[in-house]
Structures are given as C-alpha cells and as structure tokens.
C-alpha positions in Angstrom: -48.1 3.5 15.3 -49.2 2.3 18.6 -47.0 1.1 21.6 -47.1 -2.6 20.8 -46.4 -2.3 17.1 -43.5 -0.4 17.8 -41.9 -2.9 20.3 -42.5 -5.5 17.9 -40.6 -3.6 14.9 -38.0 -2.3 16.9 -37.7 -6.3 18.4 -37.6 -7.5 14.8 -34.9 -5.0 13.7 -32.9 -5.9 16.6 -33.1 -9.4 15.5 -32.4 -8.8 11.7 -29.6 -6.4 12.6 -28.0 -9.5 14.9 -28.3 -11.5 11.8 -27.1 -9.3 9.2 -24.4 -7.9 11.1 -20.9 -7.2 8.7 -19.4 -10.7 7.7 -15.9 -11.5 6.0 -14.3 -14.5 4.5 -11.4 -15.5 6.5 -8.6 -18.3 7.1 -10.7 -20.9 7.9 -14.2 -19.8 7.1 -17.0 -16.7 7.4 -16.8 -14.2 10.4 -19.8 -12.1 11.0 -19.1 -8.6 13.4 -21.2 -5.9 14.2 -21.8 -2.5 13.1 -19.6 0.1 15.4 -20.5 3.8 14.2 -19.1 4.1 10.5 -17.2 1.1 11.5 -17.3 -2.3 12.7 -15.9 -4.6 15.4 -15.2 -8.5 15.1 -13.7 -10.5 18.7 -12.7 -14.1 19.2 -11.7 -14.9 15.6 -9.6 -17.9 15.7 -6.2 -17.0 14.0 -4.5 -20.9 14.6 -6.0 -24.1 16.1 -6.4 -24.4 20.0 -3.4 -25.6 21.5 -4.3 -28.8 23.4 -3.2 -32.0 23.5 -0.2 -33.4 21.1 -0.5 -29.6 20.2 0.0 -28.3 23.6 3.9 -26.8 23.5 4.2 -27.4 19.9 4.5 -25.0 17.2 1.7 -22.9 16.4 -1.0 -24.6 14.0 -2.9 -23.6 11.6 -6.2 -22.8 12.1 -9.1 -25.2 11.4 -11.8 -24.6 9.4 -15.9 -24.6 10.2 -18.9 -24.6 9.3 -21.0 -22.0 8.4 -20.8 -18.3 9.6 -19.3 -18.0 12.9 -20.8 -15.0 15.0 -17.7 -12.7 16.2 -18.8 -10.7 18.5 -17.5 -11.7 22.0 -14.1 -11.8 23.2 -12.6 -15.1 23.1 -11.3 -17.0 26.3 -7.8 -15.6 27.7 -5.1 -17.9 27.6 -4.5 -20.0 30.5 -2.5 -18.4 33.7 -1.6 -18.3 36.8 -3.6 -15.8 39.0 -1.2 -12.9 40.6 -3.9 -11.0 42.1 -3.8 -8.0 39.7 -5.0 -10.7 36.8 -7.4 -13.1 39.0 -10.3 -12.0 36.8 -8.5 -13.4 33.9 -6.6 -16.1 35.4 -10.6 -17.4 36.5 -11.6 -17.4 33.0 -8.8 -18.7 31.2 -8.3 -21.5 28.8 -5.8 -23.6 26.8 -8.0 -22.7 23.3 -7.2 -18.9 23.3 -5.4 -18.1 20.2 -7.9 -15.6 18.8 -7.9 -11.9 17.9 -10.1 -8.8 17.9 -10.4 -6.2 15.4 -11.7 -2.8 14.8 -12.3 -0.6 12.0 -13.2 3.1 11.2 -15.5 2.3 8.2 -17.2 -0.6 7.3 -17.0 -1.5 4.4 -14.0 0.7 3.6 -13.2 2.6 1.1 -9.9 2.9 1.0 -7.4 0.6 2.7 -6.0 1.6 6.6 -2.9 1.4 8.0 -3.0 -1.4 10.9 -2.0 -1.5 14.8 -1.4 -4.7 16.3 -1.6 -4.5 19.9 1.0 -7.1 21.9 -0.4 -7.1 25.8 1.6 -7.3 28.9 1.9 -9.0 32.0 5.0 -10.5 32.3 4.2 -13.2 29.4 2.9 -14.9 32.4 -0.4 -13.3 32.4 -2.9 -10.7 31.0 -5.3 -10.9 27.5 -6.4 -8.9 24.8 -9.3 -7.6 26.6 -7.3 -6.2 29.0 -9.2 -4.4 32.1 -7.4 -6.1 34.5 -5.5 -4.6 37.3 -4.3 -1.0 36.5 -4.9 -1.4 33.0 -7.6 -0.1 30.8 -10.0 -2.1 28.4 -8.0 -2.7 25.2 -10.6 -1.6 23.1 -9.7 -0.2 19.8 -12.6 2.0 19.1 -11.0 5.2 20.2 -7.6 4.5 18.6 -9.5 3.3 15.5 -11.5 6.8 15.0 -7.5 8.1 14.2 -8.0 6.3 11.0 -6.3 3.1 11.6 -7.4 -0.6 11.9 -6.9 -2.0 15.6 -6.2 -5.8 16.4 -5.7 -7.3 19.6 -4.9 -10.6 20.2 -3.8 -13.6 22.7 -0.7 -16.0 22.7 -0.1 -18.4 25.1 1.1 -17.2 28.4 3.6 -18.6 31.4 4.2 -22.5 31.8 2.0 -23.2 28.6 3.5 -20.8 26.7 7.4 -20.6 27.2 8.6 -24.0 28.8 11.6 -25.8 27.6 12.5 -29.0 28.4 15.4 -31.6 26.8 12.4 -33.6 25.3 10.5 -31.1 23.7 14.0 -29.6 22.4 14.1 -33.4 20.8 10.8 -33.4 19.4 11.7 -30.2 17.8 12.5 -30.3 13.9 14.1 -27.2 14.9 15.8 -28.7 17.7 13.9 -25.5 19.9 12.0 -25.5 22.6 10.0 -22.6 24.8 9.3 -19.6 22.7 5.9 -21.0 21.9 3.9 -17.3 22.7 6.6 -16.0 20.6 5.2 -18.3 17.8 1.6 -17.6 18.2 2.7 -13.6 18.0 4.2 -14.7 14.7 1.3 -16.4 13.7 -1.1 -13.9 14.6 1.2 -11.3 12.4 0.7 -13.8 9.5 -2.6 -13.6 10.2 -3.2 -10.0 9.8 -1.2 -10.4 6.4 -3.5 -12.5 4.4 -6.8 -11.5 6.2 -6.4 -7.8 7.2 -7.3 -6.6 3.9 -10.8 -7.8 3.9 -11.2 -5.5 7.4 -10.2 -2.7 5.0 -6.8 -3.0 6.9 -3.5 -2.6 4.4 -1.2 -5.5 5.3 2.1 -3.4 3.5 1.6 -0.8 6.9 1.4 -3.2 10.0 2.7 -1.3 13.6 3.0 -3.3 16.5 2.7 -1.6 19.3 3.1 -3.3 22.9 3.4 -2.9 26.7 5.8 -4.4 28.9 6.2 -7.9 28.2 4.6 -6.9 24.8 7.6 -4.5 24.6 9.8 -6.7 25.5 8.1 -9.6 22.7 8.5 -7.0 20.1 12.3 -6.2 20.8 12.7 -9.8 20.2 10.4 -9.8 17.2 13.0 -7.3 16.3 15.5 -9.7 16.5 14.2 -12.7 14.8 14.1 -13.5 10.8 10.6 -15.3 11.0 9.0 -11.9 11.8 10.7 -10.1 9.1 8.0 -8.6 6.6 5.3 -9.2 9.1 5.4 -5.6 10.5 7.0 -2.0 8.9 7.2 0.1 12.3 7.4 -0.7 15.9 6.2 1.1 19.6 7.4 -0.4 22.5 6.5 1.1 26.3 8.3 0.4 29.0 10.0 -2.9 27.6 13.3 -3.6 25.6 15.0 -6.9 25.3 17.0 -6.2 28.4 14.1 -5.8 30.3 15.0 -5.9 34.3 18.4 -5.1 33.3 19.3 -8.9 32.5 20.0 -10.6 29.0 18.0 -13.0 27.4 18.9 -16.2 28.9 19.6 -19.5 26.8 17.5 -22.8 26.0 20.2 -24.8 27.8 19.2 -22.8 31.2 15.6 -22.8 30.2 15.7 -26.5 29.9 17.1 -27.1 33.1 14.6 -25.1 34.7 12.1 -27.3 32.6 13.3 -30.5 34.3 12.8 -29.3 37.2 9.5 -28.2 36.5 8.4 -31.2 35.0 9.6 -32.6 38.5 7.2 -30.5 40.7 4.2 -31.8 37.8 5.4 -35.5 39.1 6.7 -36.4 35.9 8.7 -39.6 35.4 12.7 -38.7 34.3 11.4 -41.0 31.1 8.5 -39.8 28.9 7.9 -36.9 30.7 6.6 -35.3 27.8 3.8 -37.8 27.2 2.5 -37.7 30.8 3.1 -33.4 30.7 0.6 -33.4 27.8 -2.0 -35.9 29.6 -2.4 -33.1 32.7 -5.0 -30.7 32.8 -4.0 -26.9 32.5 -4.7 -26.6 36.2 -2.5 -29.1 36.7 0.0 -27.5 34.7 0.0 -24.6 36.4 0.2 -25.6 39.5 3.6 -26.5 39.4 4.3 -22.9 38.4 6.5 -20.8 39.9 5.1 -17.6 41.4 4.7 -14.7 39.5 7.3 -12.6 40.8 10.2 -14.0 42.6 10.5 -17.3 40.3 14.0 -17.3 39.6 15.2 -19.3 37.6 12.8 -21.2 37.4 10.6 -18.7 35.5 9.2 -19.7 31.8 10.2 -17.0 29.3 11.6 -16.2 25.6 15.1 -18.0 25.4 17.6 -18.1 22.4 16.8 -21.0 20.9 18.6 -21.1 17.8 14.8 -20.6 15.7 12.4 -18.2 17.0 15.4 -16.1 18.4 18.7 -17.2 16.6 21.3 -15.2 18.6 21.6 -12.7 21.8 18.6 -10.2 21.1 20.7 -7.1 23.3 24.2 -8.0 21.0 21.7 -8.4 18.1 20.9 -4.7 18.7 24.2 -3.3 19.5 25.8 -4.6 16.0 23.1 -3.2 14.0 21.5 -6.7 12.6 18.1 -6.2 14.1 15.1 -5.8 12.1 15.6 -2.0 10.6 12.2 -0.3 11.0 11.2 3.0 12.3 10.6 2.7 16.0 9.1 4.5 18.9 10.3 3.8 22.3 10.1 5.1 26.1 8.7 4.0 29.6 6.9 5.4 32.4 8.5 8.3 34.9 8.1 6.1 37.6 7.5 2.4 36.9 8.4 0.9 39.8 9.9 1.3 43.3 12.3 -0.9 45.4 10.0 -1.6 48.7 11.9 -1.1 52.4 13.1 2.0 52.3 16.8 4.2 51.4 18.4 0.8 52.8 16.7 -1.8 50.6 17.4 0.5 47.9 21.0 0.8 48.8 20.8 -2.6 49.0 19.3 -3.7 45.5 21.7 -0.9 43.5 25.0 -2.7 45.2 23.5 -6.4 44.4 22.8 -5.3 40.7 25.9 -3.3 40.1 28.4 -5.4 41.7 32.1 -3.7 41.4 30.3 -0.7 40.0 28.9 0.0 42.9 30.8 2.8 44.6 29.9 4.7 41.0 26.4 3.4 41.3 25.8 5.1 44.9 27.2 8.6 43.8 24.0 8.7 41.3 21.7 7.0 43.4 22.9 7.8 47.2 22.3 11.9 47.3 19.8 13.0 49.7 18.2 15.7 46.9 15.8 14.1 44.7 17.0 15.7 40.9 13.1 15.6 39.3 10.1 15.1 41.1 8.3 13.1 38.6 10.5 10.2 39.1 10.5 9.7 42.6 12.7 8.7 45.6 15.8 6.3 44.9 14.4 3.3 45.0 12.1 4.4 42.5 15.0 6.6 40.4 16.7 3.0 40.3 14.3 0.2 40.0 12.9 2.1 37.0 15.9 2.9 35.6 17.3 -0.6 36.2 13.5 -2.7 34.4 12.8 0.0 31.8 14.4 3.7 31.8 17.8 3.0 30.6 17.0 -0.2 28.9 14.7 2.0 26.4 17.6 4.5 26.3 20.2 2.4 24.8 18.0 0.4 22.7 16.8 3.9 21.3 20.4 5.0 20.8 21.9 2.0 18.9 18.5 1.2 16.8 18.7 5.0 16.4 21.9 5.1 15.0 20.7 3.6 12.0 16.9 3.8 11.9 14.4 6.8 12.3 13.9 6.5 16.4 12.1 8.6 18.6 12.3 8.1 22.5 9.8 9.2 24.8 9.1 9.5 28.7 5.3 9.6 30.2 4.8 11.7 33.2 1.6 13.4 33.8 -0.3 11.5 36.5 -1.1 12.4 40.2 0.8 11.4 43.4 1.6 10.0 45.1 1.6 7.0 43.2 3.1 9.1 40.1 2.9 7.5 36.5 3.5 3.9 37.4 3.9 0.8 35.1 0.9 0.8 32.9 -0.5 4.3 33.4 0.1 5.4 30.2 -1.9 2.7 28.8 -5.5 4.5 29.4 -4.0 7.4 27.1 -3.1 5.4 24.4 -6.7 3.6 24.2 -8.4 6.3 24.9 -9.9 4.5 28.3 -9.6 6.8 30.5 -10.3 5.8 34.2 -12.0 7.8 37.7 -8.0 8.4 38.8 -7.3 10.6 35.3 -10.3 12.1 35.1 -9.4 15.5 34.7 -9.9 17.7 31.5 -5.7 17.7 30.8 -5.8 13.9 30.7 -8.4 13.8 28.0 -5.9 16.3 26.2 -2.5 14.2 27.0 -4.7 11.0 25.7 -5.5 12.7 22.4 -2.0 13.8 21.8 -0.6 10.6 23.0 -3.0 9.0 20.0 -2.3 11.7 17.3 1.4 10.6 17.6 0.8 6.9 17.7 -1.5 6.9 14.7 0.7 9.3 12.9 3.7 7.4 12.9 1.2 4.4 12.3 0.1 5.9 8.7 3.1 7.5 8.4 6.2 6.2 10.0 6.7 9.1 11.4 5.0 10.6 14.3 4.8 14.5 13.8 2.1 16.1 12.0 -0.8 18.4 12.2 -0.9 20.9 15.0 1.7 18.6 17.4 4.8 19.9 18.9 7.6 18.7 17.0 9.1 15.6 18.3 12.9 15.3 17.2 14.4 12.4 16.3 16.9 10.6 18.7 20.5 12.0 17.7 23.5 12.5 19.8 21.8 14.5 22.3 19.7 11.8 23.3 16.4 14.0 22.2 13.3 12.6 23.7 9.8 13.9 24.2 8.3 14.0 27.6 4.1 13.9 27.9 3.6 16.4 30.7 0.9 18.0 32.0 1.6 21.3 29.9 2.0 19.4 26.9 4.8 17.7 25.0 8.3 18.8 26.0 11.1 18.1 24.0 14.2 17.3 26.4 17.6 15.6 26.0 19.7 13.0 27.8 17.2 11.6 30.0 18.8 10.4 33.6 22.4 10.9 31.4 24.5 9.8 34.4 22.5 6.6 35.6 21.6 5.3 32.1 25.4 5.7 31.2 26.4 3.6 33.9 23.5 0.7 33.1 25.4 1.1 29.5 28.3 0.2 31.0 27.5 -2.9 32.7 25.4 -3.8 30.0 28.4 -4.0 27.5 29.9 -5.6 30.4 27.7 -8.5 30.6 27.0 -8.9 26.6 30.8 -9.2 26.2 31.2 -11.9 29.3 28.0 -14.0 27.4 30.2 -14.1 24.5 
C-alpha cells in the first residue's frame, strides 16, 4: 500500500470511527461517546434544562429533548462563577446552561452491570466544575478510577449567587415556600439522573456512591440529611467536608434571605418586583454583586434549612441518629489549612472561635512542641482542626454509632506545604501531578483507589492484599495514608477534637 493510500484509509477510518462512535438512548434523546480502551467516555450530557430566565433560581427542570444524535464528547460549559484566582480558568468559561454530566466506563458495551461513583466537586459551592484542573486540583477524569471496575460520573450544579440565593420573593414564589438550595437540587437531579439512565452506561443504579471534596463533602452531609435524596445513593465518601464545615452550623432561610435583600440591593433592584428585574440581568451582572469569595460573611450564598431540600438542622440531624443510614467513609487532609500571621494570629483566631472555652482551647493549642509533624504549626493544628479535622471526627462517631463508618486522615505529601486541602485529590483520580511524582505516590494513589472502589462495589472498603482498615468504634480507629503505607491509628487529635465536640453540642443546643 503506498503512502497516499494509506493516509486516505487511515483519514476515512478516523472519520467513520467519529461517526460510529458508542451511542445510548437517554432522557431526552440519543448520546453518542467515544471508544476509551475496553470502555467508553460520554461529556456534556444534559441531565435538566439550562437554567435561564423564568428558570434561573427555580427548581431544577427537566431536561428538554432534541433532535437527532447529540455528539458527547466534550466537556460541557462550567456553571457560572465568580473568579477567585485559583478558578479564573473556569470562572472565564462559565455559563448559566451548565447542568450536564460526564461519564466513564470500563467496557463498552458491558457485560455485566457496574457499581457507580458520582463525583460531587468542590470549591466552596461558589466555584469549581466537573472537569476540574483548576488550581491545586487534578483533572477529574474518571478513566483511572474506572479501570477499578466502576462507572465514573461527574457532573455540574449551579454554583454561588446563581445557585444558593434566597430572597423573601423567591421564598414566595416557592410551592414549597423555600428558597436557595438550588445546587442542592440540581445534585438531586443529577442523582435521579444516574437512576433511570446509568443502566444503559452498563452502570447498576441499586449501587450508586457519592463521593465528594470539600464543598462536595459538605453537599453530601446534607444529602445525608434530606428525604429527597433518599434511595438516590447506597454509600457515601466525604473528604475534608461535614455539615459543620468551618466549625459553624448550617444557617437558616430567614438569615439567608436577609442577606438576599441585601444582595438584591447591590444588583440595584427595586424593594418591589425585585425578582422580575433579578431575572432580566445578565449572569455577569449577577455576579457582580457577589460577595467575595472568602471573607463574605454573611452575606455569602450557601445551603440553608429551608424546610424542603434540607427539613431540619443537618449537625442535630446527625447527632439523633435520623440521617440517611448508609455506609460511609470519611476523613480530611493532615494539614488543610493554616491561620496566616503567625503564633499571635493563631492565638488570636482559637480565642475568637472558642469564646469562654478558651483558656481550655490554649492548653491544646498554645505549647511550644509541635505533637506530629505532619500536621503542622498551631495555626495549622487549629484551622484544620477547626474547617475539617474534628468536624469529620464527630460526624464519623455519631454516624458510626449506627452505620458501618470508617474514618481516615491523608498525610503523605512533601513540605513544606504538607498535604493541604485538595492534595489528596490527585490520588483518588489517579492524576498525578510534577509535585507527587515520586514512585510512593503512584503506590499511595493505587491504594487510595483499591479502597474507594472496594467499598464502591462492596460497601465496604477492605479487600484483596490491603491493610485492614477497622471500622470506627470507641477507640476512634482511623486509617492514616502515609508514606509507608496504611496505618491503622486511634483517637486522632483526641484532646482538640473533644473540645470542638464540646462547643459543638454547645451551639446545636443554643439553635434549638
């Protein structure tokens, strides 16, 4: 065959192959993927109709149908967010019709149905995607975690001002008399999703994990804690996020709605019909009356109790028992984050939190010896203790209590920066990046995944040639991922994440 005639076959193969590329019969019409190894891969599937317009802070919709075969091969637009530097990337390409997901599969067509992982992202529900690769985080791509044997989906919800404002005239709208948990909704959605469609991916809708990060943690405590996602899911991994996340409860739709007023205030809304002229601004517009990322106070959009999407108190939800009773996996980073100034700002930012506990606070905290290296100076012993540490520990010991629970704490990363919030994610996918590039992360990553997709198939996460990982019990067992390998340990940072308990009960009874 000469040169030419080979160019023109291969050409007409790569042509045929984009044309007959694996296609499926969705909610709302036919999806065609592509070929991934023995598997395949579909992105951008819509999963509910673009929120815009009269649709914009309403409940998710259902998708609408089209036309034909609809090529699925390229992520779909993030939602619309505010940029925060880490996410500027995303932020830049971002767009109000986002709601789509992403799936992988280890054999295509399969031939016998998978267990499925739905990935929840991060970022604060104020930004981040499904794609992922922004900031310290990896690509979410699912093609490593799918080679475990499992189906991977990622998705998108709507993020921030779009995604979690309140306001009195939205509550009104409301047949539910709710307003604000709107990314909670589109997670819920999504879930339903993956129920009546998964199967067709090879995916077996009776074996649905989420797994999530951060704010995707946090999302799935509340998923935990609200009746519309019961059924949706069967197990549950949440890093570095609980419902308490920051230390604080979740706060009501009466002081999410007074922050919306005052929202709609900076978006130059009349006191009248605010709603109506909210709707006719672009997204930009929108979000320019945002607060900032970090700092906004009060004034931040996030999950509220609304009396719908999350009935009552997600943290008292979880300390009488009445949460959503599934196997769970739960744990956080060794050091997360890090108060910024120094001993004193520390010292500063442990008295503010812990108020009359403080005295108590500053014999953990204020010693000169650092008790494990891994976790860092004070202010990072406390700020990750306060956002995540002891927030996972309690969670883990109340759900626990009742359901199969197994607590972990990642370590293995390189200073000086130490396993910080999100480092663990480029184990879990697989992804590894230049700054864990070493032969013992590859190893750490393909433990980290044997676990996840055992407890994925399984519900629980031991098997094959892994250390045992106990259960949580009353030694507050937990598993830490260390260079060396697995480590089983108990009462992680006993003293500190007793006292957090304390305040915690503290605050849930004064909510009351």
């Amino acid at each position: 065959m000469t040169k030419t005639i080979w160019i023109a076959c291969f050409t007409l193969n790569a042509l045929w192959a984009a044309d007959s590329g694996p296609t499926v019969a969705v909610t709302g019409g036919q999806v065609r993927g592509r070929v991934a190894g023995a598997g395949a891969v579909f992105k951008g599937i819509p999963y509910a109709a673009p929120p815009v317009g009269l649709l914009r802070w309403s409940d998710t919709a259902p998708v609408k149908p089209w036309a034909g075969v609809k090529d699925t091969v390229e992520y779909g637009a993030p939602c619309a967010q505010i940029g925060a530097g880490w996410n500027d990337k995303v932020a830049a390409a971002g767009s109000e019709d986002c709601l789509s997901l992403n799936i992988w599969t280890p054999e295509f067509p399969a031939k016998s149905r998978k267990p499925v992982m739905f990935w929840i992202h991060g970022g604060g529900n104020q930004g981040g995607s499904a794609m992922g690769a922004a900031g310290i985080e990896p690509p979410f791509d699912g093609s490593r975690l799918a080679q475990r044997g499992v189906v991977v989906v990622t998705f998108n919800y709507r993020l921030g001002m779009l995604g979690f404002l309140a306001h009195p005239e939205l509550t009104a709208e409301s047949k539910h008399h709710s307003s604000g948990n709107y990314g909670l909704m589109d997670q819920i959605a999504a879930l339903r999703w993956v129920k009546d469609n998964i199967a067709r991916f090879g995916g077996d809708p009776a074996q649905v994990t989420v797994f999530g990060q951060s704010a995707g943690a946090h999302d799935i405590g509340m998923l935990l804690t609200s009746p519309m996602a019961k059924g949706l899911f069967v197990r549950a991994v949440a890093e570095s996020g609980t419902v308490m996340i920051g230390g604080h409860l979740t706060p009501p739709l009466s002081s999410l709605e007074k922050a919306g007023l005052e929202l709609a205030k900076r978006m130059g809304a009349p006191q009248t019909g605010a709603l109506a002229y909210m709707r006719n601004l672009s997204a930009a517009e929108v979000l320019k009356a945002a607060p900032p990322y970090t700092g906004g106070g009060s004034l931040r959009p996030e999950p509220n109790i609304d009396g719908y999407v999350v009935p009552k108190l997600p943290a008292q939800v979880f300390r009488s028992g009445a949460e959503i009773g599934v196997p769970l996996i739960i744990g956080n980073n060794a050091r997360e984050r890090s108060v910024q100034g120094g001993p004193e700002a520390a010292a500063k930012a442990i008295q503010e939190y812990y108020g009359p506990l403080s005295p108590k606070a500053m014999e953990i905290y204020g010693g000169k010896s650092n008790p494990y290296p891994p976790h860092g100076d004070m202010g990072s012993q406390f700020q990750t203790d306060n956002m995540f540490r002891c927030g996972a520990t309690v969670i883990a010991s109340w759900h626990g209590s009742r359901n199969p629970t197994w607590e972990y704490e990642f370590s293995q990363a390189y200073e000086p920066r130490g396993a910080v919030h999100s480092w663990e994610l480029q184990y879990v996918f697989g992804m590894l990046g230049k700054d864990a590039s070493q032969p013992v992360d590859r190893r750490v990553s393909d433990q980290v995944q044997e676990y996840w997709a055992n407890f994925a198939k399984t519900g629980n996460p031991n098997g094959g040639s892994l250390p045992q990982w106990p259960k949580v019990d009353a030694k507050r067992s937990y598993l830490e991922f260390t260079a060396d390998g697995p480590v089983v340990k108990t009462g992680l940072r006993r003293s500190a994440c007793e006292l957090f308990q304390q305040k915690l009960e503290q605050d849930i009874a004064r909510s009351n």
